[in-house]
DOKOLRO-951827 format. One line per field, with one value per residue: residue number from 1; x, y, z of N, C-alpha, C, O, CB in turn. Coordinates in nm, 2 decimals. Last residue first. Glycine has a CB too. Layout:
% residues N
i <- [NUM/...]
neast <- [X/...]
nnorth <- [Y/...]
nup <- [Z/...]
caeast <- [X/...]
canorth <- [Y/...]
caup <- [Z/...]
ceast <- [X/...]
cnorth <- [Y/...]
cup <- [Z/...]
oeast <- [X/...]
onorth <- [Y/...]
oup <- [Z/...]
cbeast <- [X/...]
cbnorth <- [Y/...]
cbup <- [Z/...]
This chain:
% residues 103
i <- [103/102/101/100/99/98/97/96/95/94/93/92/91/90/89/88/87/86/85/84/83/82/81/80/79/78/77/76/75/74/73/72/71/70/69/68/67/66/65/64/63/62/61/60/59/58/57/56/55/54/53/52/51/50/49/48/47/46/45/44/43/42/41/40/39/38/37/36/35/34/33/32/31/30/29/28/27/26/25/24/23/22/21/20/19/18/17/16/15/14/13/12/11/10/9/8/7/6/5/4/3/2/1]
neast <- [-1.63/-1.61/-1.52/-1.71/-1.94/-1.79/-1.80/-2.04/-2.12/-1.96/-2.11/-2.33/-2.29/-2.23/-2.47/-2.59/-2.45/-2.53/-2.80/-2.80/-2.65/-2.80/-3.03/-2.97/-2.82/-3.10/-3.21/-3.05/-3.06/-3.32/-3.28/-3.10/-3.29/-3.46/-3.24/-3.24/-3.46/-3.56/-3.32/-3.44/-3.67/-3.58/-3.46/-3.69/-3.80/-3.61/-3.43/-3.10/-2.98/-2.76/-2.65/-2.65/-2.86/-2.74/-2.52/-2.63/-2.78/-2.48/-2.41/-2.64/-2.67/-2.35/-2.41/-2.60/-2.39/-2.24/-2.44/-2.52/-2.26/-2.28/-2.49/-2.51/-2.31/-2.41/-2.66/-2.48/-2.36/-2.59/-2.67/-2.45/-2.41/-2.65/-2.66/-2.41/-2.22/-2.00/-1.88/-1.86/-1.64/-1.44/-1.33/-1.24/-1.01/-0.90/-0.86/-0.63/-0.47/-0.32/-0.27/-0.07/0.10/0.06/0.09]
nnorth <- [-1.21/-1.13/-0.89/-0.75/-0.76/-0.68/-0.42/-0.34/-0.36/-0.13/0.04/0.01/0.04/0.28/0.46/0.43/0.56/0.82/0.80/0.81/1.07/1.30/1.33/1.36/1.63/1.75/1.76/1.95/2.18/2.18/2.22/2.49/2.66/2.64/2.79/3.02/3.16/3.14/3.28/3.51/3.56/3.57/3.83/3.98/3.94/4.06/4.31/4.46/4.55/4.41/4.14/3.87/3.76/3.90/3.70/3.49/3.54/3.59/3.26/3.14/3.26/3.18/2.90/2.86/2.98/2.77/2.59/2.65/2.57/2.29/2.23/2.25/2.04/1.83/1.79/1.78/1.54/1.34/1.33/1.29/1.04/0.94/0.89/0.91/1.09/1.12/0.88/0.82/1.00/0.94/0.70/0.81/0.93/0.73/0.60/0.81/0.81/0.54/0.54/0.70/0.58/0.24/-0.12]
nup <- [0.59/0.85/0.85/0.77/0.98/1.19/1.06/1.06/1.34/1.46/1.29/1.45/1.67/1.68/1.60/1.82/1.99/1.87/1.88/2.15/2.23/2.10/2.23/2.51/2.40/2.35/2.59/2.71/2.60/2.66/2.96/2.94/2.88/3.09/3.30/3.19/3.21/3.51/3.59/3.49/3.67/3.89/3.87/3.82/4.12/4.27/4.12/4.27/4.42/4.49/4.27/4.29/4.10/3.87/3.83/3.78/3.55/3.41/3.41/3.32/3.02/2.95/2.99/2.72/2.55/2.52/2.50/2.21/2.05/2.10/1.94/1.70/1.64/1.71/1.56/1.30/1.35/1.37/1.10/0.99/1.06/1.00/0.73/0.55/0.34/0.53/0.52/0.23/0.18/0.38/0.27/-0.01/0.11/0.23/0.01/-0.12/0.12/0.03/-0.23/-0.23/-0.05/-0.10/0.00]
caeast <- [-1.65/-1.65/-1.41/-1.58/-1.95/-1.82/-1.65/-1.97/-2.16/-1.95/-1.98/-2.37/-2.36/-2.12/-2.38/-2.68/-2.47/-2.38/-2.72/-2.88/-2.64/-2.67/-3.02/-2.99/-2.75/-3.02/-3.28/-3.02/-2.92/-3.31/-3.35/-3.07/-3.20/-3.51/-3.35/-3.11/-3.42/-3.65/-3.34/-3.30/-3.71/-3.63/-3.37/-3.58/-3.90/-3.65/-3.55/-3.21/-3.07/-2.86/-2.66/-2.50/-2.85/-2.84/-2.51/-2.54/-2.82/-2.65/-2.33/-2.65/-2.74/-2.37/-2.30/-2.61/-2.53/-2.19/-2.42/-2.63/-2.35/-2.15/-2.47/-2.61/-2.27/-2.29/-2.62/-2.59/-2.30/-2.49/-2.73/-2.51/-2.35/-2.65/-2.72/-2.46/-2.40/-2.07/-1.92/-1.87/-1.72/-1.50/-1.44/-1.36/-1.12/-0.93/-0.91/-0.81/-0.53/-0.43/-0.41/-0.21/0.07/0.16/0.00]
canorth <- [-1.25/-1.27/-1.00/-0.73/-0.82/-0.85/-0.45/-0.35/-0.44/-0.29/0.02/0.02/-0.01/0.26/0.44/0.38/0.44/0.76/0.84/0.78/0.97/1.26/1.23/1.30/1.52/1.73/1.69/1.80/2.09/2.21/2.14/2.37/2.65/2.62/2.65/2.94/3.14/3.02/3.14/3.47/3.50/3.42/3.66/3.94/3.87/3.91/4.28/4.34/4.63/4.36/4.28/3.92/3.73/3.93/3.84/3.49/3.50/3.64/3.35/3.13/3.30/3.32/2.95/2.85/3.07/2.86/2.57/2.65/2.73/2.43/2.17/2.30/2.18/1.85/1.78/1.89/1.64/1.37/1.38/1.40/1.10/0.91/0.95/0.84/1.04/1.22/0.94/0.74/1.06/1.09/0.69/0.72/1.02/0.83/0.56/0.75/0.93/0.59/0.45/0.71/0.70/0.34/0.00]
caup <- [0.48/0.83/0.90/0.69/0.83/1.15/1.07/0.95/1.28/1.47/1.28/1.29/1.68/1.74/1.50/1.67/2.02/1.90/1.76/2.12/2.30/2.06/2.11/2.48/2.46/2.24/2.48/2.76/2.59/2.55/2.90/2.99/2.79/2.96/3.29/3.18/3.12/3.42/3.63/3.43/3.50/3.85/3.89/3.76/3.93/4.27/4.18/4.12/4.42/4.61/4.29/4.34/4.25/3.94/3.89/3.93/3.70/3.44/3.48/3.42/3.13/2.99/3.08/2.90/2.59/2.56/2.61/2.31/2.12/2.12/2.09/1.81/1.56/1.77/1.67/1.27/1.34/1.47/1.25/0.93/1.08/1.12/0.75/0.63/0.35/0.50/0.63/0.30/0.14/0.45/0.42/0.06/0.05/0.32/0.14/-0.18/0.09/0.20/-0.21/-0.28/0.00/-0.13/0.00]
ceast <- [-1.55/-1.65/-1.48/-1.50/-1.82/-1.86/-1.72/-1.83/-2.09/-2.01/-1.94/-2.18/-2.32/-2.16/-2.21/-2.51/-2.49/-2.38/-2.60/-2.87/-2.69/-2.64/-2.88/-3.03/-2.82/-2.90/-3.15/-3.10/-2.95/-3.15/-3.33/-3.14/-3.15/-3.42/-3.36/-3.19/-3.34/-3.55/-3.39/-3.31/-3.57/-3.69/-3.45/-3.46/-3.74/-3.70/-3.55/-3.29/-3.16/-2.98/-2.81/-2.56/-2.72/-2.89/-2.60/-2.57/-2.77/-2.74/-2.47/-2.55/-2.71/-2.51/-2.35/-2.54/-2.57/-2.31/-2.34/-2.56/-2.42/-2.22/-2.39/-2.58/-2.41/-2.26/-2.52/-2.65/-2.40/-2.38/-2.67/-2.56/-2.36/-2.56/-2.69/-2.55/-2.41/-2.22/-2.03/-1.95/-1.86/-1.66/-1.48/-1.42/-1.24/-1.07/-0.96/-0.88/-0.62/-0.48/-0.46/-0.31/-0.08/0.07/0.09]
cnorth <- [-1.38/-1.33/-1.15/-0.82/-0.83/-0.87/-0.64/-0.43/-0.47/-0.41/-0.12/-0.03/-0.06/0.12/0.32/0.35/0.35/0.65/0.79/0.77/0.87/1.09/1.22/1.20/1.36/1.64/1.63/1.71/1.97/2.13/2.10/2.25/2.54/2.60/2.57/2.80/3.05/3.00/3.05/3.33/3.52/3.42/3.57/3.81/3.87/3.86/4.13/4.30/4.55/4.42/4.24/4.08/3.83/3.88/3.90/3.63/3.52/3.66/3.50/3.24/3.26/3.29/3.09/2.90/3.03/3.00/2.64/2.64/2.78/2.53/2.33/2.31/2.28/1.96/1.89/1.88/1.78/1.50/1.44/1.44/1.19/1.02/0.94/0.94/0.97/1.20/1.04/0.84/0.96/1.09/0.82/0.75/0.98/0.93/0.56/0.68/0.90/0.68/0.48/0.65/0.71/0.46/0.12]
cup <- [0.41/0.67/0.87/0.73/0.72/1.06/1.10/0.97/1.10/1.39/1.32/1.27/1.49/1.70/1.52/1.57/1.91/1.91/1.78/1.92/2.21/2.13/2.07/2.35/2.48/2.26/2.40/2.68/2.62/2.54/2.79/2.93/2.77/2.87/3.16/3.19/3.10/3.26/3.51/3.45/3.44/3.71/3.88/3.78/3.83/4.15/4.18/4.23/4.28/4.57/4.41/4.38/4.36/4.08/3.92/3.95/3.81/3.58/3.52/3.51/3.28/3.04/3.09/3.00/2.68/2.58/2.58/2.47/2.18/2.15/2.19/1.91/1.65/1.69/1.74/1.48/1.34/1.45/1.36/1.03/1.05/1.19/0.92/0.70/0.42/0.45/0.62/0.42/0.20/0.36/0.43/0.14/0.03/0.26/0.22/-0.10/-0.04/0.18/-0.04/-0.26/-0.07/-0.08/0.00]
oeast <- [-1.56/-1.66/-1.42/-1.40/-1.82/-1.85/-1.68/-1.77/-2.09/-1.97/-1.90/-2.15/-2.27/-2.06/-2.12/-2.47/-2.43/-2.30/-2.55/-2.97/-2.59/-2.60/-2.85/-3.06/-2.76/-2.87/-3.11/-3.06/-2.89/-3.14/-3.31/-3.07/-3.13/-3.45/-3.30/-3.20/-3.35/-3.54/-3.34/-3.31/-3.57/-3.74/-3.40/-3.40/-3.70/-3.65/-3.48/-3.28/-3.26/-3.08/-2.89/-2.52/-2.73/-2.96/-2.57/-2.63/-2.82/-2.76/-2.53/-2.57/-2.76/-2.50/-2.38/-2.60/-2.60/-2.28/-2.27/-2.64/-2.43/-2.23/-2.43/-2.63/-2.40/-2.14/-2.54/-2.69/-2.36/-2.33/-2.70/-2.52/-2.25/-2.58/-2.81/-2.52/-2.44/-2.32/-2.14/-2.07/-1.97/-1.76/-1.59/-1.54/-1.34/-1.17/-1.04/-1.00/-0.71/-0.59/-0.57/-0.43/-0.19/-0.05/0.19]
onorth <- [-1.42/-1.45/-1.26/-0.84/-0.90/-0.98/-0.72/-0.49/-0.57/-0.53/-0.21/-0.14/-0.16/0.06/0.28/0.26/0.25/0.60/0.72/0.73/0.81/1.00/1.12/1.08/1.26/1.57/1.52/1.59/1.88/2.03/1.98/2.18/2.48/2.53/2.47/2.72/2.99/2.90/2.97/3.26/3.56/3.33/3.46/3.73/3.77/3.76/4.07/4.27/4.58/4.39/4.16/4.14/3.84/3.95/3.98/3.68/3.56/3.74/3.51/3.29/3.34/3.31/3.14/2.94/3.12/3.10/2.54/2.67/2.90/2.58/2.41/2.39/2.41/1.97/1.99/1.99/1.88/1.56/1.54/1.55/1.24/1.08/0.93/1.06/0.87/1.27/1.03/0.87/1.02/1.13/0.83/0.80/1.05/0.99/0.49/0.70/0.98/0.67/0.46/0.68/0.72/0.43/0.13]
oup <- [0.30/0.63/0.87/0.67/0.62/1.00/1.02/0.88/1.04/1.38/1.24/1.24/1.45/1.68/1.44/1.50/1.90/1.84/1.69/1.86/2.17/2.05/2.00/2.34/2.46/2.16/2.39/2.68/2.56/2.47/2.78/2.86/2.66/2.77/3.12/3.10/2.99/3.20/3.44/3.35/3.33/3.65/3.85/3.70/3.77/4.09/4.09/4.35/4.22/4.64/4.43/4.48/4.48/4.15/4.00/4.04/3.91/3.67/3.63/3.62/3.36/3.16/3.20/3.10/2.77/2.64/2.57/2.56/2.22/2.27/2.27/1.99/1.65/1.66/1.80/1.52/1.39/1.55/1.42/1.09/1.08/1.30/0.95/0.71/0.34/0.48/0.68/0.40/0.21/0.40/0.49/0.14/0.04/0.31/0.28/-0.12/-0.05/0.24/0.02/-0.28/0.00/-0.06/0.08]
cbeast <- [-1.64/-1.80/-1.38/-1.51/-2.04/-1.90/-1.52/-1.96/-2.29/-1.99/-1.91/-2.44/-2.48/-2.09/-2.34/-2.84/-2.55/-2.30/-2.71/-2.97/-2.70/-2.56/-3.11/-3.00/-2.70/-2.98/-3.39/-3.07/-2.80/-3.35/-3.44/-3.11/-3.12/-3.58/-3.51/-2.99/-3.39/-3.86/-3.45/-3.17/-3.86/-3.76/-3.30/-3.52/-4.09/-3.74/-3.68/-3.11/-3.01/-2.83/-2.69/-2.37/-2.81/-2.91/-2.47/-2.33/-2.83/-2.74/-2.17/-2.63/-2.85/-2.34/-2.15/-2.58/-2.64/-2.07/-2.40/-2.74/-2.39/-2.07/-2.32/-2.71/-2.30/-2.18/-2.58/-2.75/-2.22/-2.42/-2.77/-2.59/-2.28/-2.61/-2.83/-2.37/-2.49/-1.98/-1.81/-1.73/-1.68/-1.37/-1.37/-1.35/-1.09/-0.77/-0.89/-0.82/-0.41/-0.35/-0.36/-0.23/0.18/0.22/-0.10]
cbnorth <- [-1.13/-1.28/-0.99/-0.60/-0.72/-0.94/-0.33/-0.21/-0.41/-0.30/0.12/0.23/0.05/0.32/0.61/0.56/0.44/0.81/0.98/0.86/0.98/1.39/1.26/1.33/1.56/1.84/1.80/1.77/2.13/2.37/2.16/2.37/2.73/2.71/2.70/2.97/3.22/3.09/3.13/3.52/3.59/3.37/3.62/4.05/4.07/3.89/4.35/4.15/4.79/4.42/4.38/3.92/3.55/3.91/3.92/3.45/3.39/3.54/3.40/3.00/3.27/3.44/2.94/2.73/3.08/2.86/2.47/2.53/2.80/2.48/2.01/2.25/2.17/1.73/1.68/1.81/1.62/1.24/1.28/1.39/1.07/0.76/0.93/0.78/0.99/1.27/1.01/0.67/1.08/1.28/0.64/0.63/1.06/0.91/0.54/0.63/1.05/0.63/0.24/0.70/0.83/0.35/0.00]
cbup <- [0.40/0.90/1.07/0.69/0.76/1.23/1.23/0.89/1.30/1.57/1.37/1.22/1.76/1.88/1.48/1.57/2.09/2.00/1.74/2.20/2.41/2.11/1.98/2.54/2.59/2.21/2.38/2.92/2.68/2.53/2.91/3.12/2.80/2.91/3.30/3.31/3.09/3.38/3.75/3.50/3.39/3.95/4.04/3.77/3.82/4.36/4.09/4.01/4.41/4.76/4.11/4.19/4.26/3.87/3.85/3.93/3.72/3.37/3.35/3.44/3.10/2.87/3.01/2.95/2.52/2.45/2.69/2.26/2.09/1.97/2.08/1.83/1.33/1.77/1.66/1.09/1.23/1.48/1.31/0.81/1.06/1.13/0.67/0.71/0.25/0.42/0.69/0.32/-0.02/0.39/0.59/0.10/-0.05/0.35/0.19/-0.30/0.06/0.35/-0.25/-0.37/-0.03/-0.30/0.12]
C-alpha cells in the first residue's frame, strides 16, 4: 500500500461518512450543541449576577433562572439524542467490521 491508495481511502471513508445518514445527524447535533451551552453559561453567569446585585428585583432573577432552565432542558434533549445516535452508530460500525471479517 503506497501514500495514494491511504489518501483514496481516506477520501472514501469521508465521502462514506458524510451520507450516512446518522453521521449528518450527529453532526448537525454536535454543531447546536456548542453554542447553546456557551449561551447556558452566559445565562447562568446572568443569574449569578443578578443574585449578586442587592438592588435586582427578585421577578428578575427568577425569570433569568427560568431562562437558563429552559435553555438547559433544551441541551439536555439534544445530549440526549446525541447519545442515542452515537450508540446507533457505534452499533452500525460494529456491525460493518463482523461483516468485513466474516467474509
Amino acid at each position: 500500500m503506497n501514500a495514494g491508495d491511504i489518501v483514496e481511502e481516506r477520501v472514501l471513508f469521508k465521502n462514506e461518512d458524510y451520507n450516512d445518514p446518522l453521521i449528518k445527524d450527529i453532526r448537525v447535533l454536535m454543531e447546536l450543541l456548542n453554542p447553546l451551552v456557551s449561551s447556558y453559561r452566559l445565562l447562568v453567569g446572568a443569574a449569578d449576577e443578578f443574585n449578586k446585585i442587592a438592588l435586582a428585583h427578585k421577578k428578575d432573577l427568577e425569570h433569568a433562572i427560568k431562562r437558563a432552565d429552559e435553555l438547559g432542558d433544551i441541551i439536555d434533549e439534544i445530549d440526549d439524542k446525541l447519545k442515542i445516535l452515537i450508540k446507533a452508530l457505534l452499533k452500525k460500525i460494529e456491525c460493518n467490521y463482523d461483516n468485513d471479517f466474516n467474509r
